[in-house]
PAKETI-795066 format. One record per residue: residue in three letters; residue number from 0; z, x, y of N, C-alpha, C, O in turn. Coordinates in steps of 0.05 Angstrom, whole numbers. Layout:
N
<pt><code>ALA</code><pos>NUM</pos><n_up>Z</n_up><n_east>X</n_east><n_north>Y</n_north><ca_up>Z</ca_up><ca_east>X</ca_east><ca_north>Y</ca_north><c_up>Z</c_up><c_east>X</c_east><c_north>Y</c_north><o_up>Z</o_up><o_east>X</o_east><o_north>Y</o_north></pt>
...
***
This chain:
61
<pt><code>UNK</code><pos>0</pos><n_up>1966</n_up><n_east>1874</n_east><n_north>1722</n_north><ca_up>1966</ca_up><ca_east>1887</ca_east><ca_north>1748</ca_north><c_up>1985</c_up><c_east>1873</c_east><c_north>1767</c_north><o_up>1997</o_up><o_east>1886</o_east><o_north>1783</o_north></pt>
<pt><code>UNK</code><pos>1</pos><n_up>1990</n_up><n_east>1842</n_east><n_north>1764</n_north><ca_up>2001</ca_up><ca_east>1835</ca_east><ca_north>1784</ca_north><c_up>2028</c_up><c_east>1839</c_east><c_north>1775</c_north><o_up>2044</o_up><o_east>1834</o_east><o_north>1793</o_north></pt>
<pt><code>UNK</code><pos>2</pos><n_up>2038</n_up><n_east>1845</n_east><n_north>1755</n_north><ca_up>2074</ca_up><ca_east>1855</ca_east><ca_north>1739</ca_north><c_up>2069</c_up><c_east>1877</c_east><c_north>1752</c_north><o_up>2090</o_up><o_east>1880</o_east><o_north>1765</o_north></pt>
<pt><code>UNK</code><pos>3</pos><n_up>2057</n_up><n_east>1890</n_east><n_north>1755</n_north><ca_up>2059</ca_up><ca_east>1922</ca_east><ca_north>1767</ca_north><c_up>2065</c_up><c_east>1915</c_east><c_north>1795</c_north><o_up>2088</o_up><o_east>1922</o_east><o_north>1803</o_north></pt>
<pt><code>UNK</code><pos>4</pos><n_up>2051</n_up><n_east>1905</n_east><n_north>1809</n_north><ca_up>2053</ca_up><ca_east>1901</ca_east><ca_north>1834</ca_north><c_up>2081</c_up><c_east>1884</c_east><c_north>1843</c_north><o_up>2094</o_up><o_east>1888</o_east><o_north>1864</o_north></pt>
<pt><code>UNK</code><pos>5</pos><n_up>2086</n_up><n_east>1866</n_east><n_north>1826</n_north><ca_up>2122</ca_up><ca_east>1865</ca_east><ca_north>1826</ca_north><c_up>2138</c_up><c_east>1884</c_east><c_north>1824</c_north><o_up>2158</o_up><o_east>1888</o_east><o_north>1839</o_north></pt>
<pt><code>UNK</code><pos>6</pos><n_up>2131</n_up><n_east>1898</n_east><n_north>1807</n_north><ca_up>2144</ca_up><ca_east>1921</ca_east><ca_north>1793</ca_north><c_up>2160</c_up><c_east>1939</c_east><c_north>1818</c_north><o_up>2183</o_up><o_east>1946</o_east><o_north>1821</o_north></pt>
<pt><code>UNK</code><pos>7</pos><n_up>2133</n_up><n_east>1943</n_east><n_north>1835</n_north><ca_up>2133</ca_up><ca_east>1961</ca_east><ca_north>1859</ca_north><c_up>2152</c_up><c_east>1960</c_east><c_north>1884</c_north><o_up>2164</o_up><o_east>1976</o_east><o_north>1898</o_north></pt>
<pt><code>UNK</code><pos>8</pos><n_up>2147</n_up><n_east>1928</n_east><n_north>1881</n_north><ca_up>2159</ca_up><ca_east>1907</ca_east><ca_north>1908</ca_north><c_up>2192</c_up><c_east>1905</c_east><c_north>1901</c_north><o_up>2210</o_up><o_east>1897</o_east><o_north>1917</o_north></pt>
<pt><code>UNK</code><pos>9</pos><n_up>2196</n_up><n_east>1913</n_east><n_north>1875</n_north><ca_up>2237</ca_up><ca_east>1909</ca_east><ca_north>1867</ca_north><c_up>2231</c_up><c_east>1936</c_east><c_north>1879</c_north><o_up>2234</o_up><o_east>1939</o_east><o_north>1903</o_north></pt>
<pt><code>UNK</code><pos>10</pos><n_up>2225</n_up><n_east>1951</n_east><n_north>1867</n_north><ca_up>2232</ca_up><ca_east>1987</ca_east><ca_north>1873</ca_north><c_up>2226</c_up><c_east>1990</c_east><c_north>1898</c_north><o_up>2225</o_up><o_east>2014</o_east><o_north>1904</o_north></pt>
<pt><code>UNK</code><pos>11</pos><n_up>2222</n_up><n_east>1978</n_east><n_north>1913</n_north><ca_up>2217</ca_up><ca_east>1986</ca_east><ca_north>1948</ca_north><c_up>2242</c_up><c_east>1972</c_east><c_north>1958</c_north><o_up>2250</o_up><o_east>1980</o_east><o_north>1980</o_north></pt>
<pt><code>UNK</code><pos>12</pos><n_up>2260</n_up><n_east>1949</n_east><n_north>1944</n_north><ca_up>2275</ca_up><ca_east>1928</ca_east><ca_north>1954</ca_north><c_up>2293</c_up><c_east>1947</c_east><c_north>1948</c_north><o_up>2309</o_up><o_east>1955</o_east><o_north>1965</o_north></pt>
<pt><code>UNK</code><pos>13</pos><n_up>2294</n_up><n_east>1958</n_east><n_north>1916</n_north><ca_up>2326</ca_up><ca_east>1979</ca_east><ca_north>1918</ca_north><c_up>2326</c_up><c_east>2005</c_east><c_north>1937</c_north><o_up>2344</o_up><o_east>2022</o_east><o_north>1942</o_north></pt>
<pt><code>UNK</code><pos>14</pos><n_up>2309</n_up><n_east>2004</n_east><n_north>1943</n_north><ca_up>2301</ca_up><ca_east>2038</ca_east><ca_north>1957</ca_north><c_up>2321</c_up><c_east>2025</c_east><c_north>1980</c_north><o_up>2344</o_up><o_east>2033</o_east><o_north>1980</o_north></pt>
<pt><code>UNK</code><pos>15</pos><n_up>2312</n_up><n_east>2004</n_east><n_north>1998</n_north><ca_up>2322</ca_up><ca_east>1991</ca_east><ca_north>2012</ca_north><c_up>2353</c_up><c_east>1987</c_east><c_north>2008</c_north><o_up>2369</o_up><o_east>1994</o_east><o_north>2026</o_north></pt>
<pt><code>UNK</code><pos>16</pos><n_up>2363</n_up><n_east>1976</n_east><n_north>1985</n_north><ca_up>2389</ca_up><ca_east>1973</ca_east><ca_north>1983</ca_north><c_up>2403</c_up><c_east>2000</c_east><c_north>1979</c_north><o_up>2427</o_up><o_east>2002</o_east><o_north>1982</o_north></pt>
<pt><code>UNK</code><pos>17</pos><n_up>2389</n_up><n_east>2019</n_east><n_north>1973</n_north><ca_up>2396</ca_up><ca_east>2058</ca_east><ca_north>1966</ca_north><c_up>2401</c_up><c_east>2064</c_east><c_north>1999</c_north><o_up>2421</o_up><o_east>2078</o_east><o_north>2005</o_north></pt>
<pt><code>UNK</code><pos>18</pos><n_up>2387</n_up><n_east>2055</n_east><n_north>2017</n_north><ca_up>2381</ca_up><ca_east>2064</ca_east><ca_north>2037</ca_north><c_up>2410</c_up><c_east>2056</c_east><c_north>2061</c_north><o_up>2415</o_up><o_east>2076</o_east><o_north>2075</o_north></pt>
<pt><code>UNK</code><pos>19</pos><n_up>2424</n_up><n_east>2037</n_east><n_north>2065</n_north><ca_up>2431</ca_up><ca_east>2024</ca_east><ca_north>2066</ca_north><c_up>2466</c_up><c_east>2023</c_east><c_north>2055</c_north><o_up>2485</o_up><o_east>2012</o_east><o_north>2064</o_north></pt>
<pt><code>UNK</code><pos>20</pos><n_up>2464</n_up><n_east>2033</n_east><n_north>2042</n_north><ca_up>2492</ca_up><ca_east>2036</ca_east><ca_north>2023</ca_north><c_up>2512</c_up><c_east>2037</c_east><c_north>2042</c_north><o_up>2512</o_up><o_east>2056</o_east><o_north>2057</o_north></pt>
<pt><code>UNK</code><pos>21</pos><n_up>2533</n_up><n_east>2014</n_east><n_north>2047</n_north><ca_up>2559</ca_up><ca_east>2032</ca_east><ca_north>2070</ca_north><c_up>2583</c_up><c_east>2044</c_east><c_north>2048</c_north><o_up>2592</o_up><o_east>2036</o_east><o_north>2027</o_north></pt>
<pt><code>UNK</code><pos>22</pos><n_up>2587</n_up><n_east>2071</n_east><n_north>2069</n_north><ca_up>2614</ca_up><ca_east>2091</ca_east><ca_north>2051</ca_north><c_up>2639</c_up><c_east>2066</c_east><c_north>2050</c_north><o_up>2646</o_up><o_east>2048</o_east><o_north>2065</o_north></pt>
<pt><code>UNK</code><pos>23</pos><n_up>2648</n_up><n_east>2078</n_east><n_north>2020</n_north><ca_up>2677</ca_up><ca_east>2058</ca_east><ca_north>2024</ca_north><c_up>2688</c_up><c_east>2083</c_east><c_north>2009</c_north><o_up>2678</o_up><o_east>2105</o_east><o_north>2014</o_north></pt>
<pt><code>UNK</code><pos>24</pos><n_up>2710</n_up><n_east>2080</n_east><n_north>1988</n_north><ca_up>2727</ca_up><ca_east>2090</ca_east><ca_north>1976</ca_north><c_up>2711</c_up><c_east>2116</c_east><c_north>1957</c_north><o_up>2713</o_up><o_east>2140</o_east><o_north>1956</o_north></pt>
<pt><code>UNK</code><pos>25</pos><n_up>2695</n_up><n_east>2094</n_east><n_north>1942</n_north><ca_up>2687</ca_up><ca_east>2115</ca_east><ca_north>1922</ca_north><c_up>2672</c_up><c_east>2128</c_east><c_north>1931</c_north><o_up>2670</o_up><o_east>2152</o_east><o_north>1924</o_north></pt>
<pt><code>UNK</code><pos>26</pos><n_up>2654</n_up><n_east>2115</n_east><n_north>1952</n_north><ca_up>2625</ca_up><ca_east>2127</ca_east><ca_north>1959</ca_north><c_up>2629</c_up><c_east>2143</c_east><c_north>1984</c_north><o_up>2633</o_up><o_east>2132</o_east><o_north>2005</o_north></pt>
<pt><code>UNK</code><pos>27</pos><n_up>2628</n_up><n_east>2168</n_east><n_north>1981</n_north><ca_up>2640</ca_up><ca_east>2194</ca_east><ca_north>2004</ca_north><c_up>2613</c_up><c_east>2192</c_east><c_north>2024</c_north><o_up>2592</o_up><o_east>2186</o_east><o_north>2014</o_north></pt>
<pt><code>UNK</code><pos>28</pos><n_up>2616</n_up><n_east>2196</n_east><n_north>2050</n_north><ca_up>2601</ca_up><ca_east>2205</ca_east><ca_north>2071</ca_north><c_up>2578</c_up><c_east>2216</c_east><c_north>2048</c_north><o_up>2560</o_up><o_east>2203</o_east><o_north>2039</o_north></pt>
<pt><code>UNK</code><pos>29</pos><n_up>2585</n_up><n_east>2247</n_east><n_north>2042</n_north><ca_up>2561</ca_up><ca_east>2259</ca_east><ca_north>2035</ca_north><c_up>2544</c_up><c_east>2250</c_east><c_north>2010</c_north><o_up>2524</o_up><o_east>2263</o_east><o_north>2006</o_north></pt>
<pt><code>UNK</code><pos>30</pos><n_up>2552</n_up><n_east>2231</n_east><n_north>1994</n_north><ca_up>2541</ca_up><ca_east>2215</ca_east><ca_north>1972</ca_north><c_up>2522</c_up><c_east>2191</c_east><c_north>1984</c_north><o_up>2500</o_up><o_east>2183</o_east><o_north>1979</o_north></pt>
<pt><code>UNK</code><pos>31</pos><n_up>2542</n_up><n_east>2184</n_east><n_north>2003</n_north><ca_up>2520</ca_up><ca_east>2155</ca_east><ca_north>2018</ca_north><c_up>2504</c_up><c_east>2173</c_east><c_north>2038</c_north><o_up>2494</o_up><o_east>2159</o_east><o_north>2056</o_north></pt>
<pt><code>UNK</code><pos>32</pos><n_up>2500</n_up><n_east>2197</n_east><n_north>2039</n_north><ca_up>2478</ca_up><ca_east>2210</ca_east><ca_north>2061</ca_north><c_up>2453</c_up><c_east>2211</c_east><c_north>2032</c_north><o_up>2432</o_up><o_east>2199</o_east><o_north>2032</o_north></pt>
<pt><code>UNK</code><pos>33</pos><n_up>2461</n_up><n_east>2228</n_east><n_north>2012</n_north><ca_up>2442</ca_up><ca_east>2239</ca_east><ca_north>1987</ca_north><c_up>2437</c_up><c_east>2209</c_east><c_north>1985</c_north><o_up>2415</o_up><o_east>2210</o_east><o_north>1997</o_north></pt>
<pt><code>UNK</code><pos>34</pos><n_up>2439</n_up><n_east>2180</n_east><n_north>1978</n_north><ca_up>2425</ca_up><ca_east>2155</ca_east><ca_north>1968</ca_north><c_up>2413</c_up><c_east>2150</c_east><c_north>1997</c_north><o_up>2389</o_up><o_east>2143</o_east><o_north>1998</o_north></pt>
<pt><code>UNK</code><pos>35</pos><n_up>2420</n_up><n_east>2153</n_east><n_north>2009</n_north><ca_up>2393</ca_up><ca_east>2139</ca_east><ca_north>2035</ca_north><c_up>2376</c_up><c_east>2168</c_east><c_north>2037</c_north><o_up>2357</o_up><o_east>2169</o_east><o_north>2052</o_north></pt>
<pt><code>UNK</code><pos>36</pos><n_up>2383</n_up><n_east>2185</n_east><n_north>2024</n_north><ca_up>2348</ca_up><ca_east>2196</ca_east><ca_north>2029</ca_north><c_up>2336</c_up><c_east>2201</c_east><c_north>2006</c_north><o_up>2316</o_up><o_east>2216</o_east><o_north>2004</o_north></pt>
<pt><code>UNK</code><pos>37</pos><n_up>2350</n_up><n_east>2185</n_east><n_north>1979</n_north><ca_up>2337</ca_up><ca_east>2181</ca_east><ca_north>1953</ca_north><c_up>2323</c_up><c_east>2156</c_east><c_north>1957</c_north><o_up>2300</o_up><o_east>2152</o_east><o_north>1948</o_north></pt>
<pt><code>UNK</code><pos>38</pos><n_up>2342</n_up><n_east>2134</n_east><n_north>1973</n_north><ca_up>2325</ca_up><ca_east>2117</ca_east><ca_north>1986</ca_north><c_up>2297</c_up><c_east>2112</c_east><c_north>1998</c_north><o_up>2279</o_up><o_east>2097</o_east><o_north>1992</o_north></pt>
<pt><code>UNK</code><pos>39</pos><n_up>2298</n_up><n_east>2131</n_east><n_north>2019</n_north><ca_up>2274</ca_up><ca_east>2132</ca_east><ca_north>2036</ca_north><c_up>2260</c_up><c_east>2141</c_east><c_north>2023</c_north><o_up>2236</o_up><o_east>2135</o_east><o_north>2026</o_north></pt>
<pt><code>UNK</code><pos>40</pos><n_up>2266</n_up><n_east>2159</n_east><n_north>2003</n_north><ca_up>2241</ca_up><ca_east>2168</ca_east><ca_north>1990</ca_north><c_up>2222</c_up><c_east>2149</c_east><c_north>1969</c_north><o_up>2198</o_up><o_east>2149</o_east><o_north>1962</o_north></pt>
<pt><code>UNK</code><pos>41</pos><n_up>2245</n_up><n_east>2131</n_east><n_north>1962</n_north><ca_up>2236</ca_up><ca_east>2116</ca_east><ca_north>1946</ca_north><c_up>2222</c_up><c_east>2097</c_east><c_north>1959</c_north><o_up>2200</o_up><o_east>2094</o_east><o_north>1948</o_north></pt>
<pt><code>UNK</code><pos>42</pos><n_up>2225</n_up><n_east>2080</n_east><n_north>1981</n_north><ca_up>2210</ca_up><ca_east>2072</ca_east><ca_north>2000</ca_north><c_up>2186</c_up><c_east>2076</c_east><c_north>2000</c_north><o_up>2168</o_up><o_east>2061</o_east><o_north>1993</o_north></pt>
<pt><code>UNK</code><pos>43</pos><n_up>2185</n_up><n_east>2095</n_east><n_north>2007</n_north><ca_up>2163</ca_up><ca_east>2118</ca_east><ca_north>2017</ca_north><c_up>2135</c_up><c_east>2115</c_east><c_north>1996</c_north><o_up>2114</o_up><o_east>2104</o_east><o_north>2002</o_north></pt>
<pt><code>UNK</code><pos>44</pos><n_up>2139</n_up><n_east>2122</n_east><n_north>1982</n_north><ca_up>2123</ca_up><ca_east>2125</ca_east><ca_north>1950</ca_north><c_up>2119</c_up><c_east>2098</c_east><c_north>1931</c_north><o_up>2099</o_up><o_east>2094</o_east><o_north>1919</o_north></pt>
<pt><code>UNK</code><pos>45</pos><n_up>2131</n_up><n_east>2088</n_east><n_north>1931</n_north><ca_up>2129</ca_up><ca_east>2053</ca_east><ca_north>1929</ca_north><c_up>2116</c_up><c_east>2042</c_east><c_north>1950</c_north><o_up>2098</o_up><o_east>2026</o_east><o_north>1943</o_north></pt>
<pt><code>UNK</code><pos>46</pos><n_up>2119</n_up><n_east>2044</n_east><n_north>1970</n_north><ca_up>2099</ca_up><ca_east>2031</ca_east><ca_north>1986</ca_north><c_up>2076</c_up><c_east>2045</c_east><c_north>1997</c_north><o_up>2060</o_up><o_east>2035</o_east><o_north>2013</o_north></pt>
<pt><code>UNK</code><pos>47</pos><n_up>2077</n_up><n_east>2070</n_east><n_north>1986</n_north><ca_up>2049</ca_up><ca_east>2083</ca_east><ca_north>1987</ca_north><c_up>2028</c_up><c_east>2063</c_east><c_north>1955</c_north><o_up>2006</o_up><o_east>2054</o_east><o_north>1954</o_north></pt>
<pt><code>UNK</code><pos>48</pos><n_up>2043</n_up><n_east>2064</n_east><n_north>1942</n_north><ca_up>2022</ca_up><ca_east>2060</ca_east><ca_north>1917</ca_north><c_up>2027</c_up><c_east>2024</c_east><c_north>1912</c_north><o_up>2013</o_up><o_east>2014</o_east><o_north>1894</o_north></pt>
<pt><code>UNK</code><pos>49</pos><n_up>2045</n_up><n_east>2007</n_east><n_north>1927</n_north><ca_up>2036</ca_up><ca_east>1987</ca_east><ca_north>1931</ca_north><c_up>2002</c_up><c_east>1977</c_east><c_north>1953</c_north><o_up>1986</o_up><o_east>1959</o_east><o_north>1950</o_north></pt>
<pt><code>UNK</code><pos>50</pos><n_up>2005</n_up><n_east>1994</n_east><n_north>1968</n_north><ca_up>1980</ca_up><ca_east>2003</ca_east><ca_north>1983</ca_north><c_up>1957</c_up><c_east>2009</c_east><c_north>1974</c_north><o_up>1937</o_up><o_east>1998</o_east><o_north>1982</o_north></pt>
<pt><code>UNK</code><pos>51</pos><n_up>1957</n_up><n_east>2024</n_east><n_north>1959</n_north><ca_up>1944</ca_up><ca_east>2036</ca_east><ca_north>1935</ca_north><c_up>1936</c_up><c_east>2016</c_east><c_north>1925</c_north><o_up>1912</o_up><o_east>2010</o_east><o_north>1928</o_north></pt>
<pt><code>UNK</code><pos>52</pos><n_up>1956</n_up><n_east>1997</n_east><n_north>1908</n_north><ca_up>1937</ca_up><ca_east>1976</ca_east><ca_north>1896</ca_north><c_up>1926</c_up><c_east>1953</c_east><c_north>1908</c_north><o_up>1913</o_up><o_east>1935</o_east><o_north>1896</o_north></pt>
<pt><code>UNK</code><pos>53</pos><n_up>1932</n_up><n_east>1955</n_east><n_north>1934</n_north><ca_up>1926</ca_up><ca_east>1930</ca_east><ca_north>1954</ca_north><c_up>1897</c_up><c_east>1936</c_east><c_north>1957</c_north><o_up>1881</o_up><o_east>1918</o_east><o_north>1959</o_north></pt>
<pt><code>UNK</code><pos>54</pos><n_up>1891</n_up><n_east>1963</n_east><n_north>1959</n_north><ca_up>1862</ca_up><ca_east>1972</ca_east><ca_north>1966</ca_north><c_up>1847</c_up><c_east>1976</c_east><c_north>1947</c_north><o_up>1822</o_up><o_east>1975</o_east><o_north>1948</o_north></pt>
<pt><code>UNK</code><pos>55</pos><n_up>1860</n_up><n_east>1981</n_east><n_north>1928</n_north><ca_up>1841</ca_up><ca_east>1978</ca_east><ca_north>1898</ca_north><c_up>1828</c_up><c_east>1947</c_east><c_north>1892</c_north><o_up>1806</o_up><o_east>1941</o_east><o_north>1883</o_north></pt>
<pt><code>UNK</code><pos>56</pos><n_up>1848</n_up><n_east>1933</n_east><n_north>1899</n_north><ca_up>1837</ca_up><ca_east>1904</ca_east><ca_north>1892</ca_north><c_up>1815</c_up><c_east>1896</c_east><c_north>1916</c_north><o_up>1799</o_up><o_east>1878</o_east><o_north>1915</o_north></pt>
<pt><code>UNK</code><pos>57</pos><n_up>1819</n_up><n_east>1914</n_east><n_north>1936</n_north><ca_up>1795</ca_up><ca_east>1899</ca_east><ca_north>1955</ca_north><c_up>1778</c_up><c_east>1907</c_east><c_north>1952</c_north><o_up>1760</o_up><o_east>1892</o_east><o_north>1959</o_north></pt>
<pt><code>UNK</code><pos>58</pos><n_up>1770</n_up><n_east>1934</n_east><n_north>1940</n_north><ca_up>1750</ca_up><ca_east>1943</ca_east><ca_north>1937</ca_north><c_up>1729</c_up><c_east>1933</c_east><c_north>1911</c_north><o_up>1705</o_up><o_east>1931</o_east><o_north>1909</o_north></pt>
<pt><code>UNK</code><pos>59</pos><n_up>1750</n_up><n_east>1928</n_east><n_north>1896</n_north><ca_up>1741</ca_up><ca_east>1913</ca_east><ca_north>1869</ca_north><c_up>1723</c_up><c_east>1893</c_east><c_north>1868</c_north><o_up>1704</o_up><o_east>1892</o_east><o_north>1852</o_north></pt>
<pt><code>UNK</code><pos>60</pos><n_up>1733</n_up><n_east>1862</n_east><n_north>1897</n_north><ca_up>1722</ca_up><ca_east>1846</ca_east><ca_north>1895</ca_north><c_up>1687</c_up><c_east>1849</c_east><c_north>1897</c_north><o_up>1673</o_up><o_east>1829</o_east><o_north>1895</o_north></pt>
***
């Protein structure tokens, strides 16, 4: 459980680095718009179900 809960905490950190992306050469305006809201989404749902297991374990005790 607690590899999972790492698991969660990278995939919220790249959502973060998705989110974030600055345009340069390769990366067009509308490519770095589509990764920051593949980003946020990813955010989003990773730290919903990091939550998720934060409350599972309290309830457990």
């Amino acid at each position: 459980m607690y590899h999972l809960a790492l698991l969660y905490l990278a995939a919220v950190l790249a959502g973060f680095a998705l989110a974030n992306l600055p345009t340069s050469v390769l990366i067009t305006p509308g490519i770095a718009e589509f990764f920051t809201i593949v980003g946020g989404i990813s955010i989003v749902i990773f730290s919903l179900a990091l939550l998720f297991l934060g409350v599972k374990a309290l309830l457990k005790s």
